[in-house]
Structure formats: C-alpha cells, structure tokens
C-alpha positions in Angstrom: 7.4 -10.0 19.4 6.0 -7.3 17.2 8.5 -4.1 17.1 7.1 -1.2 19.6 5.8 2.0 18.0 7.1 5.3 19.3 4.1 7.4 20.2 3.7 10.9 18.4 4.9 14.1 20.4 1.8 16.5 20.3 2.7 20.2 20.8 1.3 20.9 24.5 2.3 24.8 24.0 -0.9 26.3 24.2 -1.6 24.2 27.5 1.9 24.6 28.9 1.6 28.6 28.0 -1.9 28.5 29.6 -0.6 27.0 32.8 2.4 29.2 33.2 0.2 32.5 33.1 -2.0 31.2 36.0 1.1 30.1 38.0 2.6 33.1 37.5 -0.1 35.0 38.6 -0.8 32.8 41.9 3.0 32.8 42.6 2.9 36.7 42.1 -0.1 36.9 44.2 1.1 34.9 47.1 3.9 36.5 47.1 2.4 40.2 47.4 0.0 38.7 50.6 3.3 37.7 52.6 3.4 41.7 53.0 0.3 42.6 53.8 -0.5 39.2 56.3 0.8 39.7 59.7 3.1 37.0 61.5 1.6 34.0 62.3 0.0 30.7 61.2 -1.6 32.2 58.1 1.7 33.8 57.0 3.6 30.5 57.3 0.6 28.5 55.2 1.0 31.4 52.5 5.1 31.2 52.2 4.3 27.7 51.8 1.6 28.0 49.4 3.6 30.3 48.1 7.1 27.9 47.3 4.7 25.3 46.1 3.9 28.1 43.5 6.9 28.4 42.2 8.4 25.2 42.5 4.8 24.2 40.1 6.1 26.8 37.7 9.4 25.5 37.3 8.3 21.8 37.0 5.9 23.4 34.1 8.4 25.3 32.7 10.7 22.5 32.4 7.6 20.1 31.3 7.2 22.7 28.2 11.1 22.9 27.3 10.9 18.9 27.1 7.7 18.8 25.1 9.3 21.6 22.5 12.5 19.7 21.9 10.5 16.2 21.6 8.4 18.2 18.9 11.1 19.7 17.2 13.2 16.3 17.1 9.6 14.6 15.6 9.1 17.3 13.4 13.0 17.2 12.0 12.9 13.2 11.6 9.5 13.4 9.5 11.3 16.0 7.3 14.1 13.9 6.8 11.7 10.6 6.1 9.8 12.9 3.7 12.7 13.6 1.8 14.1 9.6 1.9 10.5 8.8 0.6 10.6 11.5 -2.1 13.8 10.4 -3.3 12.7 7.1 -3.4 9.7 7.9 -5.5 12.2 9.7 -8.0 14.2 7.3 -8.9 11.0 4.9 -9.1 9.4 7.2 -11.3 13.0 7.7 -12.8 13.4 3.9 -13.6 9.4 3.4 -15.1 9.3 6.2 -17.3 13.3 5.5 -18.9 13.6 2.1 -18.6 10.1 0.5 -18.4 7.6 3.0 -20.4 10.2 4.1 -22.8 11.7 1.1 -23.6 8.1 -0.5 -24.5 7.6 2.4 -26.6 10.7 1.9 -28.2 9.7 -1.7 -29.1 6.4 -0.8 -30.3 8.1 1.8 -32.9 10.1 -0.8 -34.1 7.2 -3.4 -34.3 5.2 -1.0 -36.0 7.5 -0.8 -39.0 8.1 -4.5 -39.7 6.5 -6.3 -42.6 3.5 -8.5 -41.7 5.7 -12.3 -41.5 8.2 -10.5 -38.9 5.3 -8.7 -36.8 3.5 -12.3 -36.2 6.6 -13.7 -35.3 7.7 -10.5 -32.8 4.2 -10.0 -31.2 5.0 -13.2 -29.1 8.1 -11.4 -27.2 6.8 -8.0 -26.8 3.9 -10.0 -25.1 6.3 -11.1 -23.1 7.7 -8.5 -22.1 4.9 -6.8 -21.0 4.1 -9.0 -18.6 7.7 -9.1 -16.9 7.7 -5.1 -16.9 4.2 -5.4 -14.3 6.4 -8.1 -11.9 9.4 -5.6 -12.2 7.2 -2.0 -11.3 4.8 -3.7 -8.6 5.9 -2.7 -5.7 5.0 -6.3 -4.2 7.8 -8.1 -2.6 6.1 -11.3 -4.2 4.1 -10.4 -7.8 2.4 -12.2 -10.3 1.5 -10.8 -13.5 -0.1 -12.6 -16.9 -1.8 -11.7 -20.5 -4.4 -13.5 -21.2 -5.2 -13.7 -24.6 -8.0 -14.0 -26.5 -6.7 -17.2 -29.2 -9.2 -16.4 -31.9 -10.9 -13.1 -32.1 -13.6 -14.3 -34.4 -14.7 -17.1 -32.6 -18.6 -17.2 -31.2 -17.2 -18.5 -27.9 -14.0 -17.0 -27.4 -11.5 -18.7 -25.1 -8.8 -16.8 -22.9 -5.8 -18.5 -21.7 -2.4 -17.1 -20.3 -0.1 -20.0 -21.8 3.3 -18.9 -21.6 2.7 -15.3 -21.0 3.2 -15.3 -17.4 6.0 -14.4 -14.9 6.1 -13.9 -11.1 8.9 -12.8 -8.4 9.4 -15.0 -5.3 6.3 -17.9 -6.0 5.9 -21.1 -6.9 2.2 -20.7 -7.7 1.3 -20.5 -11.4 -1.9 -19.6 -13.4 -3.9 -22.6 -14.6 -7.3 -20.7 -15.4 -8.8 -20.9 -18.7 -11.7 -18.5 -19.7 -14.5 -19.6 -21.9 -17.4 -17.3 -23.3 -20.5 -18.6 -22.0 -19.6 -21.4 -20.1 -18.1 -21.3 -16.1 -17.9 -19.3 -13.6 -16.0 -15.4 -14.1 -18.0 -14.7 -16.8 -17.3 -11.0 -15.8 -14.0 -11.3 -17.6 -15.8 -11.1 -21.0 -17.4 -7.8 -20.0 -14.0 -6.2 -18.6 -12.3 -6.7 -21.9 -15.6 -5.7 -23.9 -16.5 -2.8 -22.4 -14.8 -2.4 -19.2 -11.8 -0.4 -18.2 -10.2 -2.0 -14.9 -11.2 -4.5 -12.0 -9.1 -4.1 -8.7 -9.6 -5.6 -5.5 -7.3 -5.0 -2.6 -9.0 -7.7 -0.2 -10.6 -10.6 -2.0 -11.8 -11.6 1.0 -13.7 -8.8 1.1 -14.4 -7.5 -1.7 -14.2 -9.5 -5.6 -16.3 -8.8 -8.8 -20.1 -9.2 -8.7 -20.4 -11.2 -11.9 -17.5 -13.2 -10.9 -17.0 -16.6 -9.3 -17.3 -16.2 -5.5 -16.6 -19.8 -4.4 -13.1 -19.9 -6.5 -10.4 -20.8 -3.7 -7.9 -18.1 -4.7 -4.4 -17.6 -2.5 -4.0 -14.5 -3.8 -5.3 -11.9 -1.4 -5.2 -8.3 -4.1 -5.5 -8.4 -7.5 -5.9 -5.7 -10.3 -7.0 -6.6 -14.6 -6.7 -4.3 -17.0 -8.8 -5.0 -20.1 -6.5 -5.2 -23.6 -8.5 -3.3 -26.2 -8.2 -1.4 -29.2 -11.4 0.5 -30.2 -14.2 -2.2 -30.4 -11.4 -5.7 -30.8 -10.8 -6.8 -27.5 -7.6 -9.0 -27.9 -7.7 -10.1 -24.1 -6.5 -8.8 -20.3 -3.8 -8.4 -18.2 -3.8 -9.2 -14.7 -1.4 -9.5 -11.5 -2.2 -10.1 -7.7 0.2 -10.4 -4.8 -0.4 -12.7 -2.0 -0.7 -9.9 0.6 -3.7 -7.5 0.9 -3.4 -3.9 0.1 -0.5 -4.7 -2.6 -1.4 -2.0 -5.3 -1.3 1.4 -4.6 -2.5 4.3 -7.1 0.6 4.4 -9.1 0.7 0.3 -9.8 -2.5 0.3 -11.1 -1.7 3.5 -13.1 1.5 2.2 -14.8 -0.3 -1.5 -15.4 -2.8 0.6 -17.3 0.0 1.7 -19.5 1.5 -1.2 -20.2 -2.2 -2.5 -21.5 -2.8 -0.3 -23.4 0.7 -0.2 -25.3 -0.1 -3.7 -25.4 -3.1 -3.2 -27.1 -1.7 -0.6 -29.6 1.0 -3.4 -30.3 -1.8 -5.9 -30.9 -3.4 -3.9 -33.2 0.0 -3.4 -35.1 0.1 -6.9 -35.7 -3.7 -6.7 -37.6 -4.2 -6.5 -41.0 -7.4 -5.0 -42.4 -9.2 -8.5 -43.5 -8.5 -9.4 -39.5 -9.6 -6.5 -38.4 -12.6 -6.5 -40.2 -13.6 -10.1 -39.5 -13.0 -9.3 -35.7 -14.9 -6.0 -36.0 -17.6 -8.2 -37.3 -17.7 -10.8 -34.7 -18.3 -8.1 -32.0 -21.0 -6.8 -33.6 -22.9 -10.2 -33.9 
C-alpha cells in the first residue's frame, strides 16, 4: 500500500472574512426587525432566522480559527523542511568542493609536475579516480559511472572502450560496449567527444540521442556523457546512468562536467608535444 499524502491547507481567510461580514450583517439585521415586527408568527420565524444567524457565524468563525492554525502549522513545517534540505545541500556542497573537487585538483597539481615515465604510469589511477568520484556525488541510490577512452588518438578509426575504468554502487550490471569510428550503431558518440559538450537523458524511454542506436536494449532508464577534450584532442567521454528515471538533477550533471574536464586537463598533462602534434594532425584529416 502506497503511503497517503497529506493534502495542502489553503488559506480560506479572504472567504471566511467574506462570510463573516455578511453574517454579521444578516444577524444584526434580524436582530433589529424583532423590534420593529409585532407578536406573532412572523416575529417567531425572524428570532428563528435570527439564532440560525448566529449560530452560522459561530460555526464560521470557528471554521476560520481551524483553517488559520492548519495554515500556520503547514507553513511552520515547510520552514523547518526548508531548512533540513538547505543544510543538507551544505554539507553536500561542503563534501564536493573539499573532498571531491579539491582533492582532484590536488592530484592534478601533483601530476602536472612529474617527469614524463611517472606521468604514463600515474594517468591510469587518477583515471580511476575520476570515475569513483561521479558514483560517490550522484545522488542515485544505485550509480554507474565509466571513462571511455579513446586507445589511440591517431588512429583513422578510433576505438573507445571503458576497460577497467568503471565503478558502480549497488549493481551487478557492468559496461561491455565498445565504440568504433565508422562502424555500428551510436556513432553520435564520435561527435559528442569532437565537437559536443554533453548528452543527457532522464527517460530513455522517451527520449535518447538522434544519431544514436534506438534498438539497443538498455536497463538503464537516465543517463548523462560528458565529452573529455582538450582544445581540438578528444581523449574520450565519461558517462554514468542510474537505473531509475529522473536520476540527475542540475547539480549532478554540473559537477560530472567538472570532473571531465579536470580529466581532460590531466590527459593533456600526460602529452608530450610530438603526441600532441600527431593527434592535432589526425583531427584535422
């Protein structure tokens, strides 16, 4: 059984205000006619019309005390979850700008000063750790995050695979695609990490890439890729989806962004200027 919802207090004053005035005015207008009509039938029917008056203004009355304090409680409780969410976002914004942001950045200042032998052999790990920072800032009870990486960057027909740099919270499901230029479905991959900035869906059932393939069976129901590039070298793209719809907000998308493109800044650490300039080339041809 599904949990019920309490239904929102509106604030009836202006009505409750409205209906007071008129009672009071019939009430007081009754009341003045009991003087002026003369015993009988009709003064009975106006002393009754009369009570019926008033007893209407105190069910009112006490109708519009009840709505105000229902308000007021509403009002207080959304103040209080306001300020439970608000801390919550804090310390979230607390933990991925200290531990997650700032440690990468940490990282990539020490990469950027090793010699060229210890930079090939680091670039592995702080790929790594990329990845496990987008399972650790999703706010998906069930993430799955991956690099895939572009294995020669002067290749004509590049090939993308995630390999080991993959990670996910709470599944057993793993990525198994492999992405060749010119050949298969997806293709749209190629022009994400070329010349694209970000591809999100929050519904794959309603909504995926145009240039991408449609009849792929995929459990994931949101995803989000974030194309890896430094200036015209696209060294490849990192992706995560969730198995739930709606599973990135704003602020997930935001900080996988970040981590992308510190990625990219520590891919381009790793370059030297003969492997830059051979993979400037090959995106020219």
């Amino acid at each position: 059984m599904g949990v019920a919802q309490t239904k929102a207090v509106k604030d009836r004053a202006v009505g409750f205000n409205i209906a007071l005035t008129l009672l009071g005015v019939l009430t007081a207008a009754t009341t003045f006619a009991i003087s002026l009509v003369p015993l009988g039938n009709w003064l009975v029917g106006i002393r009754i019309l009369a009570g019926c008056f008033a007893v209407a203004t105190a069910v009112v009355g006490f109708l519009k005390f009840r709505n105000e304090r229902a308000f007021k409680q509403q009002q207080e409780e959304e103040r209080v979850s306001l300020d439970q969410a608000l801390s919550a976002e804090s310390r979230r914004t607390s933990l991925l700008i200290n531990g997650a942001m700032l440690g990468t950045a940490d990282k990539l200042r020490r990469l950027s000063m090793l010699d060229q032998p210890a930079k090939d052999a680091e670039i592995s790990g702080f790929r790594t750790s990329i990845v496990s920072k987008v399972c650790d800032l999703v706010q998906s009870e069930a993430p799955r995050a991956a690099y895939f990486h572009v294995q020669d960057l002067t290749a004509r027909s590049r090939v993308m695979r995630s390999g080991t740099y993959s990670d996910s919270r709470n599944r057993e499901d793993s990525f198994t695609s492999e992405f060749v230029e010119g050949r298969g479905g997806d293709q749209g991959v190629w022009n994400l990490i070329d010349s694209g900035d970000v591809e999100l869906s929050n519904d794959t059932d309603f909504k995926v890439p145009d240039s991408w393939d449609a009849t792929r069976d995929r459990q994931y129901k949101s995803f989000v890729s974030v194309a890896v590039r430094a200036e015209s070298v696209a060294f490849g793209m990192l992706t995560a989806n969730t198995l739930e719809a709606d599973g990135f907000s704003n602020s997930d998308v935001a900080s996988i962004k970040v981590l992308a493109h510190l990625l990219a800044a520590a891919e381009a650490t790793t370059m030297t200027p003969a492997r830059i300039a051979r993979a400037v080339q090959r995106q020219g041809l």
